[in-house]
C-alpha positions in Angstrom: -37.1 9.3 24.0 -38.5 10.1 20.9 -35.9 10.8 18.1 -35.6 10.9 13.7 -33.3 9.2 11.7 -30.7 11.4 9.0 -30.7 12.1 5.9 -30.4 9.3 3.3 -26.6 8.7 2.6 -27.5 7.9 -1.2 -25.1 5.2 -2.1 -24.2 4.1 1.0 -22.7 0.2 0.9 -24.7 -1.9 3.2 -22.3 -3.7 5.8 -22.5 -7.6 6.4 -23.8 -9.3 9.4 -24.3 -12.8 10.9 -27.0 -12.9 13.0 -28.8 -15.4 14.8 -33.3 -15.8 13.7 -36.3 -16.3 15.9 -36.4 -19.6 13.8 -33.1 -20.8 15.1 -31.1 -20.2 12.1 -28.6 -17.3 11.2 -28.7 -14.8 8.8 -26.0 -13.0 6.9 -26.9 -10.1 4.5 -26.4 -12.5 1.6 -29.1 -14.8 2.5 -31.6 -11.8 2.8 -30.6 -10.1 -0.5 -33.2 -9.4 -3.2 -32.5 -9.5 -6.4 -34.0 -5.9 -6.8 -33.0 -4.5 -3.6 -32.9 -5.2 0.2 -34.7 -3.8 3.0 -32.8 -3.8 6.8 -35.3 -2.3 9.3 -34.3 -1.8 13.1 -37.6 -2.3 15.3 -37.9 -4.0 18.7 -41.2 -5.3 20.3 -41.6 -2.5 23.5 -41.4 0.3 21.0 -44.8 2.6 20.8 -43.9 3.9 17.3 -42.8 0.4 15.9 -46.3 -1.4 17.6 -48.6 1.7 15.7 -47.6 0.4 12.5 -46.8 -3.5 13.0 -49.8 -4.5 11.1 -49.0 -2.1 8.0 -44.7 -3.2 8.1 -46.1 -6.3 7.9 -48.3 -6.2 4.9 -45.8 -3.5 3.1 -42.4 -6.5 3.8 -45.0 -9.4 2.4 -45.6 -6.8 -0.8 -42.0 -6.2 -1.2 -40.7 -9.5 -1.0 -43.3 -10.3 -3.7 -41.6 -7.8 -5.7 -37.8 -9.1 -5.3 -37.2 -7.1 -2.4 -35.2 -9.1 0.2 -36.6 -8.3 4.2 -35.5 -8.5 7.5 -35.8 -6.8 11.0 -33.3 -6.9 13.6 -33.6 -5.7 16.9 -30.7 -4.5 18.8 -31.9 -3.1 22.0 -30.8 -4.5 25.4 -33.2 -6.8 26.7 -31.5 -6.8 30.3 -33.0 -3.4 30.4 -35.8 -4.1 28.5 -37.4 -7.4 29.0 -40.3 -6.9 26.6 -37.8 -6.8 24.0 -36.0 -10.5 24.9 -35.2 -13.2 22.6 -38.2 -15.3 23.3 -40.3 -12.3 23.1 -39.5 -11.7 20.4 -40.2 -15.1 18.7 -44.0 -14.4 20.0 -43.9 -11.0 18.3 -42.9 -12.7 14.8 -45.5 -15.3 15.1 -48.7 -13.5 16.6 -47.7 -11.4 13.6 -46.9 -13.6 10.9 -43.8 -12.3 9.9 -42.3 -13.5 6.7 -39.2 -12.1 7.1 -36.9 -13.1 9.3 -36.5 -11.6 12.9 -33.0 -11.3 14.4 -31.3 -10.5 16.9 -28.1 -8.1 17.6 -26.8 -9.4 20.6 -23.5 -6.9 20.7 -25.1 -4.2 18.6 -22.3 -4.0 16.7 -24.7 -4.4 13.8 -26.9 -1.4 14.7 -23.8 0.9 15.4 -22.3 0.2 11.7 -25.4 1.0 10.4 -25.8 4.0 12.3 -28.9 2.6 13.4 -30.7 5.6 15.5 -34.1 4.8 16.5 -37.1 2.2 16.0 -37.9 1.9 13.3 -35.7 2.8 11.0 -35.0 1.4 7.7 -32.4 0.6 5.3 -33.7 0.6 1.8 -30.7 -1.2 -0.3 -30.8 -1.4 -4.5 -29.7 -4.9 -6.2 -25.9 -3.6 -5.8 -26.2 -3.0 -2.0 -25.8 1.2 -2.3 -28.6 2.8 0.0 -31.5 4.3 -1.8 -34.0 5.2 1.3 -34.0 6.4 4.5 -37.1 7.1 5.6 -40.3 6.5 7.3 -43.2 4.1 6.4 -45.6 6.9 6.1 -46.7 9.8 8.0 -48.2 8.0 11.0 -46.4 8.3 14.1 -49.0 6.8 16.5 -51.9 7.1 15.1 -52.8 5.8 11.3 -53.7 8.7 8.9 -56.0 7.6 6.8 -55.1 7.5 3.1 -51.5 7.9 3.8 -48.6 7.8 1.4 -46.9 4.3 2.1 -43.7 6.0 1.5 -41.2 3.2 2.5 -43.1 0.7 0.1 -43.3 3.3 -2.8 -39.7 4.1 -2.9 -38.9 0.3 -2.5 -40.9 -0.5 -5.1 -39.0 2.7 -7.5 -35.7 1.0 -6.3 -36.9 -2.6 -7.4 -37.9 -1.3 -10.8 -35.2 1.6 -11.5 -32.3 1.0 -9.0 -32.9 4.7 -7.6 -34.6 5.9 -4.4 -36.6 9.3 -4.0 -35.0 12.1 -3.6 -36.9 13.6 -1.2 -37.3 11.3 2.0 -38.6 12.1 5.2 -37.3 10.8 8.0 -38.5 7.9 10.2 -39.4 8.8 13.8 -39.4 6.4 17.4 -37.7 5.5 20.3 -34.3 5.5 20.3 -32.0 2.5 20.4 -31.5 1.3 23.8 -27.9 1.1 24.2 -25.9 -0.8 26.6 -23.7 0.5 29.1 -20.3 1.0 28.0 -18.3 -1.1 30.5 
């Protein structure tokens, strides 16, 4: 089910987590954080919406990072009910894709629920202070690139990297929704 993320909570403090890479170590926002800002995304390997713009998240993180923008993706769907979206699966999906951030999973998704995590993707764009500057899409693509789009996502990370300050006007991301467990 397709679904859009809210409005950006401007200021917003980014919550911790510990949680365990496709390279075997664990990750804790600390480790991640830029020293101009800090992007969490949500995405998962089944997802339609996250796969149509894999190759440009990819390029856009790499860009960022080079900027002093810390990166990483969790994914905090259930893989019992989707299997595409396991553990080891994921580990192919960071490799095949040269991923230079790391890839982690939210085994509880008690990560994903803080962050009021809705859909993948969805992203988390953080200033150098941890209050949230951008929540919003990549760009305007949903499945299908546009050609000459806006790369929104990198264009406001790159304003919070050099001024501390997101866009005001953000529009939100769009994908599947989080696949939630079963509440037992």
């Amino acid at each position: 089910m397709a679904m859009e993320t809210p409005v950006c909570d401007f200021g917003w403090k980014a919550l911790d987590f510990s949680l365990k890479g496709t390279d075997a170590k664990t990750y804790t926002l600390e480790d991640i954080r830029g020293p101009r800002g800090t992007l969490v995304m949500f995405i998962c390997n089944h997802c339609p919406y996250v796969k149509a713009i894999l190759d440009r998240l990819v390029r856009d993180a790499k860009e960022l990072q080079d900027s002093g923008i810390g990166v990483i993706a969790i994914m905090a769907n259930d893989p019992n009910e989707y299997a595409e979206d396991s553990f080891d699966n994921m580990a192919v999906v960071a490799g095949d894709n040269g991923f230079t951030f790391p890839y982690v999973i939210d085994e509880t998704q008690d990560v994903a629920r803080a962050y009021d995590a809705r859909c993948t993707p969805d992203f988390f764009g953080f200033d150098a202070s941890h209050s949230l500057q951008y929540r919003g899409r990549l760009d305007e693509s949903r499945l299908d690139p546009v050609p000459g789009a806006a790369r929104e996502l990198f264009e406001a990370m790159k304003n919070v990297a050099a001024s501390g300050e997101g866009p005001k006007q953000q529009l939100p991301s769009m994908g599947c929704s989080i696949k939630w467990r079963d509440a037992a």
